[in-house]
N, C-alpha and C positions, 0 to 999 in steps of 0.2 A: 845475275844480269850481265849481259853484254855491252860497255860502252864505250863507245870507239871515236875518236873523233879526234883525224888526224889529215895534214897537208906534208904534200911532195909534187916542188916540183920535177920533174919527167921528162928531160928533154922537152919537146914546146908543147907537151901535156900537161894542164896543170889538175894535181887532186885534191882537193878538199873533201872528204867523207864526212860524214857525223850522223851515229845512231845510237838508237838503247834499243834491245830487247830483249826478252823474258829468260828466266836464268834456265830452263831448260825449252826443248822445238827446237825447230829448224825454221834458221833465218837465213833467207833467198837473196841472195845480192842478182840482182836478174838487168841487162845492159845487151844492148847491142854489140858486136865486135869493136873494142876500143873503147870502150866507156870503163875501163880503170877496175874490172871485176878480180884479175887475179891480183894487179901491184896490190888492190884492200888486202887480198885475204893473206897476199905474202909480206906486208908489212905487221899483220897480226902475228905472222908465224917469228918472223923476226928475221926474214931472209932480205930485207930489205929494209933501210931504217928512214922513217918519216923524217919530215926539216923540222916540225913541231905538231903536239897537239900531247892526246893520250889515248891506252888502250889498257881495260880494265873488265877482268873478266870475272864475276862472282867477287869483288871488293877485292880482287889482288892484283896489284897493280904491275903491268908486263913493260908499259913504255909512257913517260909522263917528260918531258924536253923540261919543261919547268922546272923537276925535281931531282933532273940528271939520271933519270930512271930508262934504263934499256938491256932489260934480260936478254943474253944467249938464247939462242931455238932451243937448246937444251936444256935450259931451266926453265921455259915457259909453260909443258908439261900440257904439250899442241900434239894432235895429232892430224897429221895431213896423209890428203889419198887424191893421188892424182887421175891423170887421164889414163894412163897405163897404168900397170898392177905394179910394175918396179918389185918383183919379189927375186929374190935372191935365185938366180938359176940352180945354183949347188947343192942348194939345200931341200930337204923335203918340208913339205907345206904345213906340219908341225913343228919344223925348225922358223920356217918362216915365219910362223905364229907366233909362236915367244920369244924369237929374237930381240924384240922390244921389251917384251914383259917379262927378262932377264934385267935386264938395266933399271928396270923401275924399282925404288925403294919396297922393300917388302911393306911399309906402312903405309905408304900410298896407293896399295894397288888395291882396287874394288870390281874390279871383273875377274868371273870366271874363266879359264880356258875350256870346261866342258860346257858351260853356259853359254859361249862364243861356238863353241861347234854345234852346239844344237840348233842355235838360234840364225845362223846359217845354215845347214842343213850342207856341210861339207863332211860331215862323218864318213863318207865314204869315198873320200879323196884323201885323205889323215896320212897317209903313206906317200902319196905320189911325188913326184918332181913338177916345178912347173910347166914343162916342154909339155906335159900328161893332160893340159888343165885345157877346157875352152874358155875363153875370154869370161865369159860371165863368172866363172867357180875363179878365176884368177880376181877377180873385181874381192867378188865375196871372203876370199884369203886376205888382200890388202887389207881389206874393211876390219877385217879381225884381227888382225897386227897390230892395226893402229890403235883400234879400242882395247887390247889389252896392256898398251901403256898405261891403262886407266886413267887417259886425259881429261884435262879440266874443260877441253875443247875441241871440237871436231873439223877440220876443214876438209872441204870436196872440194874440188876444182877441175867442172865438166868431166865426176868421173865416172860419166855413161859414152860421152862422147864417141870414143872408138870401138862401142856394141853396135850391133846390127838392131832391129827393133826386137828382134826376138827375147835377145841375151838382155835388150834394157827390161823388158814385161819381167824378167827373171830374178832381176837385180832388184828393182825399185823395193819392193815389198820387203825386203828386207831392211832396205834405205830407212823406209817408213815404222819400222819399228824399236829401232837404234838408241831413237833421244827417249822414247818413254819406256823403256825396257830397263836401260839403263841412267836414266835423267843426265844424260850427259848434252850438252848445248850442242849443233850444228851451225857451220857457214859453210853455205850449199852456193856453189856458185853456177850457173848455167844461164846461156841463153835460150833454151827451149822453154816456153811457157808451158808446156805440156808438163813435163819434170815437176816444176815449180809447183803447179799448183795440185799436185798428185802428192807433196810431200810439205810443203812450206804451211809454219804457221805465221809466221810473220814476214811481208816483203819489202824488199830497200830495191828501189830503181835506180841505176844511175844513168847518167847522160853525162858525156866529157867529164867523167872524174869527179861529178857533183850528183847529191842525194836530191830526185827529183820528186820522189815520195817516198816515204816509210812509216809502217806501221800494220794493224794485221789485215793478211790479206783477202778478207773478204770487204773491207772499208775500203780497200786501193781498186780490186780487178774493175768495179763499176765504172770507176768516177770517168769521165768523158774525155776530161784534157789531158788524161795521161792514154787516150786510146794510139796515139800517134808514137808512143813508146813501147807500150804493151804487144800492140798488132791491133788493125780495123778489123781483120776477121775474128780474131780471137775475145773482141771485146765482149761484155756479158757481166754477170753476177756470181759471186760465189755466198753460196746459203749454208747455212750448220742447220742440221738435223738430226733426227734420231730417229733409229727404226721402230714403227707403229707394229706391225707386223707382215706376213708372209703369206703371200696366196700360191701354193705350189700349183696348183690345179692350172691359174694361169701365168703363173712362171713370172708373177710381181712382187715387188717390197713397195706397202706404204711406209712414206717418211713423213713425220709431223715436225713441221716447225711454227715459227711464230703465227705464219698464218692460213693456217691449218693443215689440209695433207698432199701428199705428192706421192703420183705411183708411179714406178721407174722398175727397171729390168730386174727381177731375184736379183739381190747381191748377197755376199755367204757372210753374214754379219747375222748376230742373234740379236733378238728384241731388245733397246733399249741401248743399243750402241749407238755414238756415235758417230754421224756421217756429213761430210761436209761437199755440195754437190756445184757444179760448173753449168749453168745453164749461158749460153751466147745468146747475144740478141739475136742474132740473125735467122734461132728456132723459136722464135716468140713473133707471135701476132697478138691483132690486138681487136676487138668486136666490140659493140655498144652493145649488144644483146646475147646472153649464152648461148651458142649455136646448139641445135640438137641432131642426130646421128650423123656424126661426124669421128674420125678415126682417133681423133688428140683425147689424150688420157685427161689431160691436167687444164681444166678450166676453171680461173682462178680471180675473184672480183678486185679491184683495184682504183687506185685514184692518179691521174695523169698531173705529176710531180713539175717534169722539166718537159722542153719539145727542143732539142738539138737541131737546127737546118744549116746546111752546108752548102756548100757549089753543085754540090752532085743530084742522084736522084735520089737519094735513099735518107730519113730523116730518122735519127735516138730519138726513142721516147724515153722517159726513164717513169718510173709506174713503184708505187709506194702498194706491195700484197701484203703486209707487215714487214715487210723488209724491202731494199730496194732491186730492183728489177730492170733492167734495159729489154727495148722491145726497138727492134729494125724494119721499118716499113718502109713504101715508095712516097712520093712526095705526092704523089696521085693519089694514093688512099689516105694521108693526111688530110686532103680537101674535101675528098667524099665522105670520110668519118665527120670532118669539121669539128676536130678534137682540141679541146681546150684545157686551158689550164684547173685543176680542181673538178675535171670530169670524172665521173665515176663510169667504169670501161670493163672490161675483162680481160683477162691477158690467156690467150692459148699456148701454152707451151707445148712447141711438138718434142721438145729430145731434148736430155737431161742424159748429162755425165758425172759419173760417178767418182769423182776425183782425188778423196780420200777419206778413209777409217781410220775414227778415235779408236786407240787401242788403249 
């Protein structure tokens, strides 16, 4: 388990953090610019030391102010990957790989190096220099440097940032493989929601240096007061599911979850895998009656939970389908529905993202 829960102040920043989460995933520290995302993860690393509190990763304690506890980066036995690849120009990319995993105690180390090259899919970069590499295969070289220190801990810090979209679609997938491959813990830092919810299983929001919600993140992407953090466009639901099966012929995957199923674009997962999917309110409607020939895959009966109304014209519904749901309609079809609380409704979802595989 990860538990962190430390203050610094920061010039006229002030941080206060405090979180626990699960001893292996990826835990999203997710903020605007300036909300205190990398001083967290570089006072975990030990590159900066809190005024007080503690950091305790898997019951070993790295920094405790109380008990005069403040390990070295080198004994903390952290692995960090930044926004650039930072690989050694001189060396070639199997020098660069083990550079680290030289240093490591032979009885500490639990990763492979031919495990690490496969699992990237740099085997046929093994030779080169980095000058040789594009950005993405330079990401993916860091990433295997650092987990061959066989760390007790992983830190990113925005390190898609400087990919084009292409090189991140490249990178991520391997991102997403990393902690249950190896159960080694992630602190993923980014401000793209997109990232986040493509790889995070648990989210910590900050705002000014302070935890404005955390815990896992399909309980946080809904909730309505944090939409003014997260993004209004991006707001929605995150649902866990698993694959029912495969219609090739029309090029669908049903997903069953709590309540019932959901068809969405082939995705290359086999039956029975896990899938955890992003649906935004703003592709959700909402009908008193199931519409019939109509283009929307996914109509889905529900019960009308909360009703959100704001200044504007656009009003959250939040919608209980066995789980919960956000639905974005005008304020004008909230009158003509004349939708109330504890109504039984339907909810159309047009579009459903597919935002991460249990591996």
């Amino acid at each position: 388990m990860l538990d962190i829960n430390i203050q610094r102040q920061q010039g006229n920043c002030f941080i206060a953090t405090a979180f626990q989460s699960p001893k292996s995933g990826v835990t999203a520290l997710f903020g605007h610019s300036g909300a205190g995302k990398t001083s967290v993860i570089n006072m975990v690393a030990g590159l900066i030391r809190p005024d007080k509190g503690h950091i305790v990763i898997d019951g070993r304690t790295l920094f405790d102010s109380q008990e005069s506890i403040d390990l070295p980066p080198e004994k903390r036995r952290i692995g960090y990957i930044f926004q650039e690849g930072r690989l050694f120009p001189h060396l070639s990319v199997r020098a660069n790989l083990t550079y680290g995993m030289h240093l490591t105690q032979q009885s500490l180390r639990y990763v492979n190096l031919d495990h690490v090259i496969d699992l990237l899919g740099i085997s046929h970069v093994i030779d080169r220099q980095p000058t040789k590499l594009s950005g993405g295969e330079k990401q993916r070289v860091a990433i295997g440097r650092a987990l061959l220190t066989s760390p007790s801990l992983l830190l990113m810090d925005e390190p898609l940032a400087s990919l084009d979209a292409a090189r991140k679609q490249e990178v991520l997938p391997f991102i997403a493989k990393l902690s249950h491959q190896f159960s080694v813990p992630i602190l993923y830092v980014s401000h793209s929601l997109d990232e986040i919810l493509a790889l995070a299983d648990t989210l910590v929001i900050l705002d000014n240096g302070c935890v404005a919600a955390a815990g896992a993140i399909e309980d946080i992407v809904h909730r309505r007061e944090l939409q003014h953090l997260i993004g209004y466009a991006e707001g929605g639901a995150m649902i866990r599911t698993s694959v029912d099966s495969h219609d090739e012929a029309a090029g669908l995957t049903t997903l069953r979850f709590r309540g019932g199923l959901l068809k969405v674009p082939r995705v290359q997962s086999p039956a029975g895998s896990s899938i955890r999917i992003h649906v935004k309110a703003r592709n959700v409607a909402v009908a008193l009656v199931p519409p019939k020939q109509i283009s929307v895959q996914n109509i889905l009966p529900g019960t009308v939970e909360e009703i959100f109304q704001g200044d504007g014209p656009l009003v959250d519904i939040r919608l209980d389908i066995g789980c919960p749901l956000l639905a974005r309609i005008t304020v004008a079809a909230l009158k003509d529905l004349d939708l109330r609380l504890g109504q039984q409704v339907y909810a159309l979802i047009k579009s459903v993202a597919v935002s991460h595989s249990g591996i």
